[in-house]
N, C-alpha and C positions, 0 to 999 in steps of 0.2 A: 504493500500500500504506500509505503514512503520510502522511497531510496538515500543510500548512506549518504550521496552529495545533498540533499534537501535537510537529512538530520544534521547533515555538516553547517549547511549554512544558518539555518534554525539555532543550531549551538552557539552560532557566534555571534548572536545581538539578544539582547535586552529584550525582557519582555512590556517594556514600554516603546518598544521598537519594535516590536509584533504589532503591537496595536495598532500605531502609526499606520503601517503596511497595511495590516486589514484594510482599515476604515478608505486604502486608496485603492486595493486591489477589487474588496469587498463592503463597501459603502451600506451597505442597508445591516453590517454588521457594528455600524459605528458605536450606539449604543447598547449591546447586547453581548453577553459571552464573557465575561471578563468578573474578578473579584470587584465586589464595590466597597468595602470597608475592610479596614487593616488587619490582616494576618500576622503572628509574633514568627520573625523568623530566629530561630536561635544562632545559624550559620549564615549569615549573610555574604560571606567573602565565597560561597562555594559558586561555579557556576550556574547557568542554566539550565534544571534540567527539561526535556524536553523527550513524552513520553505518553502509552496508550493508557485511557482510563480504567483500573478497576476499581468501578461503583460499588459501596457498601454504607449501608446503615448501622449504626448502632444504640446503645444504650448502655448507661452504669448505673443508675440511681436505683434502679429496683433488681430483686434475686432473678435470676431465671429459672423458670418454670418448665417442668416436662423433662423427662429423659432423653430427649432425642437432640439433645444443644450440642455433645462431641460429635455426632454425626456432621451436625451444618459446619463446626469449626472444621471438619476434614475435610467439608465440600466447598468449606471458603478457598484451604488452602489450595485444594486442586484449581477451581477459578484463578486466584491472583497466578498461579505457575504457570498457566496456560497461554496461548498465543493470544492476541498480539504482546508482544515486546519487545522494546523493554517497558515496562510498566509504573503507573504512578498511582498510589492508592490514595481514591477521591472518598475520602468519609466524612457523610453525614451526621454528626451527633442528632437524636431525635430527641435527648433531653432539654427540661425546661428549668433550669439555663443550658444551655447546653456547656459540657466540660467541667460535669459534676465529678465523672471520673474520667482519669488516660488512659486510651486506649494506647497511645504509642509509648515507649521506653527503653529502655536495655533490649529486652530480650524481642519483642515485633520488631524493632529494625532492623535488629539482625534476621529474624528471619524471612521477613520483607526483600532485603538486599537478597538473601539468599536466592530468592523464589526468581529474582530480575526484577525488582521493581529501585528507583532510582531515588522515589522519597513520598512523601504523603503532601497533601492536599486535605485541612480537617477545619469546621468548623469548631471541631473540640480541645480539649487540652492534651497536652504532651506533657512528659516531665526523665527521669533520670539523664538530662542534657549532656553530662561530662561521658557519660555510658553509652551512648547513641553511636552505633553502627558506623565506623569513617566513612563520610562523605554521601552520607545520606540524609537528603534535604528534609525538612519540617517546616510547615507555613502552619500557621495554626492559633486557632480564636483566642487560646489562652494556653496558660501554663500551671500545670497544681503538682503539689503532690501524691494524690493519693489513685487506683485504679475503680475503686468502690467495687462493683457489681457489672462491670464492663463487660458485653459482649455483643457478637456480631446480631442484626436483627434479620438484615437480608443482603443479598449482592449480588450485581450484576441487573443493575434497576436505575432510572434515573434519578439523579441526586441535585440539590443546590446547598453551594456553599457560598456564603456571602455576596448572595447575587447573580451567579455564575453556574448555568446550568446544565451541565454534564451527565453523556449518556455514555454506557458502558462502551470502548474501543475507541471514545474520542479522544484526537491527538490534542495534547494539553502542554503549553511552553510555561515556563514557573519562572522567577528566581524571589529575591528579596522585597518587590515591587510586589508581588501579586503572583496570576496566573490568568489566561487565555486558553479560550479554546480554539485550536488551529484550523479553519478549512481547508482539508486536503485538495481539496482540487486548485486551491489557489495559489498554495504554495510557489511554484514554478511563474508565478507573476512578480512575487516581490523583491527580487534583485535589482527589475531593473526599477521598481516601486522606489526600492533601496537609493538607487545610485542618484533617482531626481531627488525623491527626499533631504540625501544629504546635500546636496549642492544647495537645493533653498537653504536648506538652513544655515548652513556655511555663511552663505549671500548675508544673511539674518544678521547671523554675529557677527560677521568682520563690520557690517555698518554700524552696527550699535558700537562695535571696541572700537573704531574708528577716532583719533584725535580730534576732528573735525565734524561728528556725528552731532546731528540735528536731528528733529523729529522731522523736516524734508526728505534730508537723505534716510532715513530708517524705513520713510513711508513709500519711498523708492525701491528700498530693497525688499518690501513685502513684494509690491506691484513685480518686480520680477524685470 
């Protein structure tokens, strides 16, 4: 579905730089797809990752119920190992607040990494930060200590996290900004998206840093 030059180039901008691209390659995307309130990222200095969605719900606040909860957790984990990959686990906390308990910590991101997934995408909290899997990213609504009653509710379902609504196998761009969701088909548009974007802007800044910058000349270099 995406080839390693488009994950290459995907890798190497920002995902406010996604966005950009979208909203020129994919304009009725301008307002849509995207985090709208702040995720805590614990690693900000990691790159971008850039990776397919596995959708899950969950829950900490109350016990779980029913004998048949190891079964779903063996059948989560077959899901998140499964293709597409490399993977990013998009979870929905359904608690109210949500991030009463973490579902991520020491021991899920390692076995996250394990499975192929690159980092998590959570409305909920995370916590054992210094123990966390090397180089596996965390966006996420909050930060606690404790796991409470944490567990999967369902997956492989549509989910919204902070605005941003994700369907299981959607390509998803992250870093410390946020997260988008990628349209594959347009990917192969935004390089050259890429190359006008930067030159306006370039134009932008050099008139504004300009010694002699006035709001004439700045309103010249909008105009283009």
């Amino acid at each position: 579905m995406v080839s390693e030059k488009q994950f290459a180039f995907l890798r190497s901008i920002d995902t406010p730089t996604v966005c950009n691209l979208i909203e020129i390659v994919a304009p009725e995307r301008r307002g849509a797809g995207y985090t709208t309130s702040h995720l805590h990222c614990p690693f900000p200095d990691l790159p971008p990752m850039v990776g397919f969605a596995k959708t899950v719900t969950m829950r900490a606040r109350d016990k779980v119920s029913g004998g048949s909860y190891m079964q779903k957790r063996m059948d989560y984990l077959d899901y998140v190992a499964a293709e597409l990959r490399p993977g990013i686990a998009v979870i929905e906390d359904l608690d109210d607040p949500a991030g009463y308990g973490a579902f991520w910590g020491e021991v899920q991101t390692n076995v996250h990494k394990a499975l192929g997934c690159l980092g998590t995408i959570t409305n909920g909290s995370v916590r054992d930060i210094p123990q966390v899997a090397e180089g596996f990213q965390m966006l996420a609504g909050s930060i606690g200590p404790s796991h409470a009653y944490v567990h999967v509710e369902d997956f492989g379902i549509p989910v919204i996290i902070h605005g941003m609504a994700v369907n299981s196998g959607d390509l998803i761009h992250a870093d410390r900004h946020g997260a988008v969701v990628v349209p594959i088909e347009k990917i192969d548009a935004m390089p050259a998206a890429l190359d006008g974007l930067a030159k306006q802007e370039a134009r932008i800044i050099s008139a504004a840093r300009a010694p002699a910058a006035t709001v004439e000349t700045i309103k010249a270099a909008f105009r283009g």
